[in-house]
N, C-alpha and C positions, 0 to 999 in steps of 0.2 A: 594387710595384704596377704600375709602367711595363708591367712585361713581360708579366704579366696582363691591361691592355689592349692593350697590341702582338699575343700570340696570339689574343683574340677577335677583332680588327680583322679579322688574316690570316682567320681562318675564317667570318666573314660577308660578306667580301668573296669567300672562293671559293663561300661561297652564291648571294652576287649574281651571281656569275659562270656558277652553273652554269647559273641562272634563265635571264640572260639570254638563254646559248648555245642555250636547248631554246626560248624564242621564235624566235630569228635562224635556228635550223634548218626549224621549222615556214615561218615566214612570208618570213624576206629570203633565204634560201638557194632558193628557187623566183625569185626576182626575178632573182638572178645567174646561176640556170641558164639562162632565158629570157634575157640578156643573150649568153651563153655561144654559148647556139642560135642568136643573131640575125649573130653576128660570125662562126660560122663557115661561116653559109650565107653568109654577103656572102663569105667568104675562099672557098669553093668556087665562089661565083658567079665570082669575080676570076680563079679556076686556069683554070676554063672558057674565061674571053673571051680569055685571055691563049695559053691552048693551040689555041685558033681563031687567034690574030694570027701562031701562028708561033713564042712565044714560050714556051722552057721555065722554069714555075715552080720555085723554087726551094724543094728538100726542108723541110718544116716540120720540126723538131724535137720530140722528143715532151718532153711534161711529166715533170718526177721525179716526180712522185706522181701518183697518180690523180686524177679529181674525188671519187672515193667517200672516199680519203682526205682529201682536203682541205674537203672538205663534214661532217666526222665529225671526225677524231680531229686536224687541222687548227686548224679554228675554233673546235672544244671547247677540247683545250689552250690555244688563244690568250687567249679571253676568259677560263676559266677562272684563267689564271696573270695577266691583267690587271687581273682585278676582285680579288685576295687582294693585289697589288701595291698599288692602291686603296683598299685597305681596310687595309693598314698605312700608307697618309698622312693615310687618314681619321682615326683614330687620333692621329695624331702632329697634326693639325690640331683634333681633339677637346680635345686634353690642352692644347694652348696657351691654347684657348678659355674652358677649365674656369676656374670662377672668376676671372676676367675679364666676367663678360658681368650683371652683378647677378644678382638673386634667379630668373634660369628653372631651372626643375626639368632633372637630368640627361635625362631623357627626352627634354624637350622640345630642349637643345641637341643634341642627337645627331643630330635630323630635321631642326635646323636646316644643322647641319656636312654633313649628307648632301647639302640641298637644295644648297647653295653647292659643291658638291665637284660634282653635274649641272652646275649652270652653271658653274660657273669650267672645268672640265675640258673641258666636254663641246657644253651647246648655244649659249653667247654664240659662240665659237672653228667651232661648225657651221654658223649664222647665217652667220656674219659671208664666211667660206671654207668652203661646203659641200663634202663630199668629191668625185670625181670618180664620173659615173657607172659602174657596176660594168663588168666589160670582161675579159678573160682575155690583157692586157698588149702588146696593140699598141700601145705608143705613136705611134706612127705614125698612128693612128688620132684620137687625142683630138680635134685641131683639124677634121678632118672630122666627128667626131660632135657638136660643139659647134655648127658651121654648120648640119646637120642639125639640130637641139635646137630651134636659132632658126627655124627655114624650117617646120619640122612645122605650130607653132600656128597660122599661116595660110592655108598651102599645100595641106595632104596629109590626109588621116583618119589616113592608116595610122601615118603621124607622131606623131600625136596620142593613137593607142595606145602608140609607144614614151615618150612624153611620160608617160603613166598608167602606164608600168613603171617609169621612172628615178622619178618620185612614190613611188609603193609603197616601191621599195626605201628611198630617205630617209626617209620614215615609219614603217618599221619598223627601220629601223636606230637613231633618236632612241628610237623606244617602247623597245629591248632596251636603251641607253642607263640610259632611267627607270627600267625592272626592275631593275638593277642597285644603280644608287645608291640606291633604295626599299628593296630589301632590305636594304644594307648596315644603312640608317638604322632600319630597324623591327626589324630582328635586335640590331644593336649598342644599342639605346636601354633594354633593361629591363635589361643586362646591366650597364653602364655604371652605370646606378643601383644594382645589389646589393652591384657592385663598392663604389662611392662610402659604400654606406652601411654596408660592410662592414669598409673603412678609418676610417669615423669611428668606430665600435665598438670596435677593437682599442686596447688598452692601450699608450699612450708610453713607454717603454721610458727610464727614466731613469740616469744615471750615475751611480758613487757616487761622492762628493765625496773628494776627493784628502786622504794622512793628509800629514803630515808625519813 
């Protein structure tokens, strides 16, 4: 019966997964291009000032993959193979759960194992260490953008628009989170129950008792 909740797991976790990806393409994937657009005009701004000083910038490197890939078949794969990963621990966190928890109906532990698998996994850990505003890998940049971060809210308007972009993205990157673990939880919960009541049905299979 293990195995039978272990495959549903994997496959409503790559529901939730694929859920989530066609939000985060819709909504956060526009936040990280605009992020994309704002570093590379600062880095043409920089090639400029610096080929006025005199000095030769030094050849960028191009990307192994495109944006179109990495925006597409990139971030699909990723979340897709993350949220079926998720959804066989959801699973394996369900099954400890079961019968442990008194009289709640399977249904209802499933929503609950889902809720606890967003937070534990996902938004106590976002809370606490949000991720790093979106960026196309300058490190080099972080601690400048971070000063920038700080200086906007008081200082600058235009600031204060990147401030409502780094927003956006965090907020849709938690909601495609929700999508996720939601689905897992509303997919896995009636399945779980036919499963459960499907095994208390089935006939115990007894031994026959040894001859001499």
């Amino acid at each position: 019966m293990e195995r039978r909740f272990i495959v549903r797991g994997l496959l409503v976790g790559a529901i939730g997964g694929i859920l989530a990806f066609v939000f985060a393409r819709i909504f956060a994937e526009p936040q990280i291009q605009a992020a994309i657009d704002y570093e590379s005009g600062r880095d043409a701004a920089q090639a400029l000032l610096d080929r006025a000083a005199g000095i030769t910038p030094e050849a960028a490197g191009s990307d192994l993959f495109s944006r179109t890939v990495q925006a597409n078949v990139g971030i699909g794969a990723g979340v897709i193979v993350f949220g079926a990963a998720m959804g066989g621990l959801y699973v394996v966190a369900y099954l400890l759960a079961c019968g442990r928890t008194g009289n709640l109906r399977p249904r209802t532990l499933a929503l609950l194992v889902a809720l606890g698998g967003f937070l534990g996994f996902y938004l106590i850990p976002f809370v606490k260490y949000p991720a790093n505003p979106p960026a196309i890998g300058h490190e080099e940049t972080i601690r400048a953008r971070g000063g920038l971060y700080l200086l906007m809210v008081g200082f600058s308007i235009a600031f204060l628009v990147l401030a409502v972009l780094l927003f956006s993205f965090r907020l849709y990157s938690v909601a495609a989170q929700a999508i996720m673990w939601a689905a897992i939880g509303l997919c896995f919960a009636p399945m779980a129950e036919r499963l459960l009541a499907r095994a208390a049905g089935e006939p115990r299979s007894v031994e026959a008792p040894a001859t001499a």
